[in-house]
N, C-alpha and C positions, 0 to 999 in steps of 0.2 A: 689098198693102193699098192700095186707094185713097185719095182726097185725103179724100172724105167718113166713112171710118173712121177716118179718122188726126184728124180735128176732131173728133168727139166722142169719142175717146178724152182730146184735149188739155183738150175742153167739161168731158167728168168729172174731169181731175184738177183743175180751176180750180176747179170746185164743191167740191172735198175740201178742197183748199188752202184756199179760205174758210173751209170749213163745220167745218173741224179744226184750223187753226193760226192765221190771220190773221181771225177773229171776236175770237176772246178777248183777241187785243192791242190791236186797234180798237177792244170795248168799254172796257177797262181806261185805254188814253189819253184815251177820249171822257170817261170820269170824271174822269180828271186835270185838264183841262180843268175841266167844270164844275161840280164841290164842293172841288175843289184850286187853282183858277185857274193852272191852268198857261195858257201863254203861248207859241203856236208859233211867235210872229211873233221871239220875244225868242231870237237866240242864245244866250244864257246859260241858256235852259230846256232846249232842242236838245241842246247840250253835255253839259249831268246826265242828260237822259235816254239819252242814248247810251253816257255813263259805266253809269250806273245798270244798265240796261237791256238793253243789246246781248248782250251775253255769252248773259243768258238766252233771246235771241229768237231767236239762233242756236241752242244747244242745243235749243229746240223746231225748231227747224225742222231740226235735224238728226236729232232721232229722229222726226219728219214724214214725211222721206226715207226713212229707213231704213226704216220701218212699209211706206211705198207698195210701195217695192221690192221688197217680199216678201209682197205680199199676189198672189192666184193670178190670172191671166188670162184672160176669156174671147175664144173665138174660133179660126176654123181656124189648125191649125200653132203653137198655144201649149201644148196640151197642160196646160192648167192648171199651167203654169209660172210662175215670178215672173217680174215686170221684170230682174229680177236677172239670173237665169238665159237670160234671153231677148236681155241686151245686146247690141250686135255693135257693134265697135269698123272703122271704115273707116282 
């Protein structure tokens, strides 16, 4: 696989990553922000949102991962195989 497959391979999973797990926490802070006055600059909002929050931001982005990993691959020598399937460990 050359350098320019291996970028838009990296190109679409950045577009997925947005467009499916980091949209919706971006929207959802940007409210926080402005009909809730949170306050990025104030540690003390940092902290509750991390308290609050982290737990479930992993969990999406754990079943983010997991969804990617097993969704089918195009291209030679994939065989419409998953990322999964497809690992290779050096």
């Amino acid at each position: 696989m050359d350098s320019s497959t291996q970028n838009c391979h990296i190109e679409h999973l950045w577009v997925k990553v947005g467009s499916q797990f980091a949209r919706c926490w971006c929207a959802f802070f940007a409210q926080l922000e402005c009909v809730h006055m949170l306050d990025i600059e104030n540690p003390l909002h940092i902290w509750l949102l991390h308290t609050l929050f982290l737990n479930d931001i992993n969990h999406d982005y754990q079943v983010f991962w997991e969804e990617w990993n097993c969704h089918p691959m195009d291209g030679a020598g994939t065989n419409n195989k998953s990322p999964l399937v497809n690992l290779k460990f050096y």
